[in-house]
Backbone bond lengths (Angstrom), bond angles and torsions (degrees), N, CA, C in turn:
res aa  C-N    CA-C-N  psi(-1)  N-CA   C-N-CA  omega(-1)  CA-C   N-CA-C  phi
1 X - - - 1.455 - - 1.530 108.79 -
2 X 1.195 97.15 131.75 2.196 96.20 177.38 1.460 110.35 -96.22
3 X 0.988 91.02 172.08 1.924 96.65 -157.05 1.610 97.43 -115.21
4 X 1.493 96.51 148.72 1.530 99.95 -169.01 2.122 124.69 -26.15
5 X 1.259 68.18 -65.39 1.601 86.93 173.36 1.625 119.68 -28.08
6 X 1.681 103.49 -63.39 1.671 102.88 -165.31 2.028 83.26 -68.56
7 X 1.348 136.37 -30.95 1.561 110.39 -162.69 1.644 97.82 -100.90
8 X 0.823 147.27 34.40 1.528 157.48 94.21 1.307 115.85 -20.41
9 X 1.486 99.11 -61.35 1.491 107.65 -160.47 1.683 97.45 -76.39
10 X 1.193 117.04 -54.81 1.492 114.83 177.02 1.058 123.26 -33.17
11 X 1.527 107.52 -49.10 1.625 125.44 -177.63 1.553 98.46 -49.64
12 X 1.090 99.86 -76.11 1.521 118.10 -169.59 1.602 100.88 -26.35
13 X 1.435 129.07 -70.10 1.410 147.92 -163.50 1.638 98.60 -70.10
14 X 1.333 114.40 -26.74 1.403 111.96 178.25 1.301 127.76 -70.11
15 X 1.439 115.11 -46.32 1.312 141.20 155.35 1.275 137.99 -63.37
16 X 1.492 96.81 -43.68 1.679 103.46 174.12 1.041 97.67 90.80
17 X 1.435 143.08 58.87 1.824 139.86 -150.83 1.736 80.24 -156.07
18 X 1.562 111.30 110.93 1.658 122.52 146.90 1.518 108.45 -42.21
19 X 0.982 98.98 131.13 1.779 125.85 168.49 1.634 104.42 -46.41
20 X 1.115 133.94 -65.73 1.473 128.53 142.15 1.002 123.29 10.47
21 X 1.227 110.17 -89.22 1.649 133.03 -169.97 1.713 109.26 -57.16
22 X 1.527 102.45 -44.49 1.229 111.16 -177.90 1.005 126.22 -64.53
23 X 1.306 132.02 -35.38 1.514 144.12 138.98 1.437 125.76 -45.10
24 X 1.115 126.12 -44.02 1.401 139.89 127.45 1.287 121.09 32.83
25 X 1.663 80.34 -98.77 1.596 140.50 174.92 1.657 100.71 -51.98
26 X 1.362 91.41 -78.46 1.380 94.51 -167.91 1.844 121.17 -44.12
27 X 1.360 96.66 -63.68 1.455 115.62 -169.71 1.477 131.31 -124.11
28 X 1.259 102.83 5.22 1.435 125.17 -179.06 1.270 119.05 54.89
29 X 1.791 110.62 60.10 1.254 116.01 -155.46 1.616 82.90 -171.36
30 X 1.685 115.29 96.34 1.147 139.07 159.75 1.427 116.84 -39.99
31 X 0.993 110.16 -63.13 1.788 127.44 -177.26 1.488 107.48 -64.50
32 X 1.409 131.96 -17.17 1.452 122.01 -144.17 1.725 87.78 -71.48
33 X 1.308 122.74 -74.63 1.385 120.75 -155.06 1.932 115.08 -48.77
34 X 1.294 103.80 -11.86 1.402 99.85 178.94 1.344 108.51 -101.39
35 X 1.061 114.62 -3.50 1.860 146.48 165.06 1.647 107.86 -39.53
36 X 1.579 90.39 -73.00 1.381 131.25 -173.29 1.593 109.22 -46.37
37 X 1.645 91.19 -61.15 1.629 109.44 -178.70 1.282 117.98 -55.97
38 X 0.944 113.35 -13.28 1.813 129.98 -165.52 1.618 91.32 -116.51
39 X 1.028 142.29 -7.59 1.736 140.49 179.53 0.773 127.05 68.97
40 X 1.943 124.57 55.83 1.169 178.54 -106.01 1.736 87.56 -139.47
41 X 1.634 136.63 109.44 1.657 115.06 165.62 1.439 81.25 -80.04
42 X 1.510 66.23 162.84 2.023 104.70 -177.05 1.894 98.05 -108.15
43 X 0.668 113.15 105.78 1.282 104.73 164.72 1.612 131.83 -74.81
44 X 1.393 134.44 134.26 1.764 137.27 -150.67 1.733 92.33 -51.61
45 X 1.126 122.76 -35.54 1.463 94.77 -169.45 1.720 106.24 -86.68
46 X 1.144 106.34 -33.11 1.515 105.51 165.72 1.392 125.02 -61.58
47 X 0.997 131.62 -1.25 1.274 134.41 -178.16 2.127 89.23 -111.96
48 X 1.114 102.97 -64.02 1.518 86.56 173.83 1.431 126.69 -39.94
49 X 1.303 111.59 -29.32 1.668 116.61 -176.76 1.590 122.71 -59.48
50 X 1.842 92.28 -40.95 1.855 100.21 167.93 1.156 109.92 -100.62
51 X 1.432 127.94 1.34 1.498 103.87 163.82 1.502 114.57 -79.45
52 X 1.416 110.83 -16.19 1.519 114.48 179.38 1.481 111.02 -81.32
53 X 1.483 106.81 -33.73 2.002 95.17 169.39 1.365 94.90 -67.94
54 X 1.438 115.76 -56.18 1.851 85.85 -149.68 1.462 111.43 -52.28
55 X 1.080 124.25 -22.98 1.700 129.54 -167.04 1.568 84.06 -72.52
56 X 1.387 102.26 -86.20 1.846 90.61 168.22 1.454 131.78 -0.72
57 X 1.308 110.25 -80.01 1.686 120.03 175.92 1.154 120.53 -40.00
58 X 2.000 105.54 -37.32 2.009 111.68 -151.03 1.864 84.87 -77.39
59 X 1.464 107.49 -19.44 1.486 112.87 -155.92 1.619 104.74 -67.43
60 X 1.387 94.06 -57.53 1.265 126.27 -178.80 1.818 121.57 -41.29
61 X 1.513 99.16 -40.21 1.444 113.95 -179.18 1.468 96.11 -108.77
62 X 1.223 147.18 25.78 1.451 141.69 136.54 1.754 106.40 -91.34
63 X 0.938 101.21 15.82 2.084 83.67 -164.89 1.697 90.33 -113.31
């Protein structure tokens, strides 16, 4: 199982979406993904919050 972080990072490279934005997006929290990188805990509902955009997003750009 991969850990938030490395599918963040995928996302990020997948999309082409600044770390910024993605946090943004996600949680309305600019800083979060460089947060993370720096060893930021994620707490279970916070981590549920961007696993539900990115599922969101992947959805969003298949339709």
């Amino acid at each position: 199982m991969s850990t938030l972080l490395a599918d963040i990072e995928m996302f990020l490279r997948d999309h082409q979406i600044a770390p910024t934005r993605f946090g943004k997006d996600a949680l309305g929290d600019r800083h979060f993904v460089r947060q993370v990188r720096d060893g930021r805990r994620v707490w279970p509902e916070t981590e549920q919050k961007v696993r539900s955009f990115m599922r969101s997003f992947a959805g969003r750009e298949a339709a």
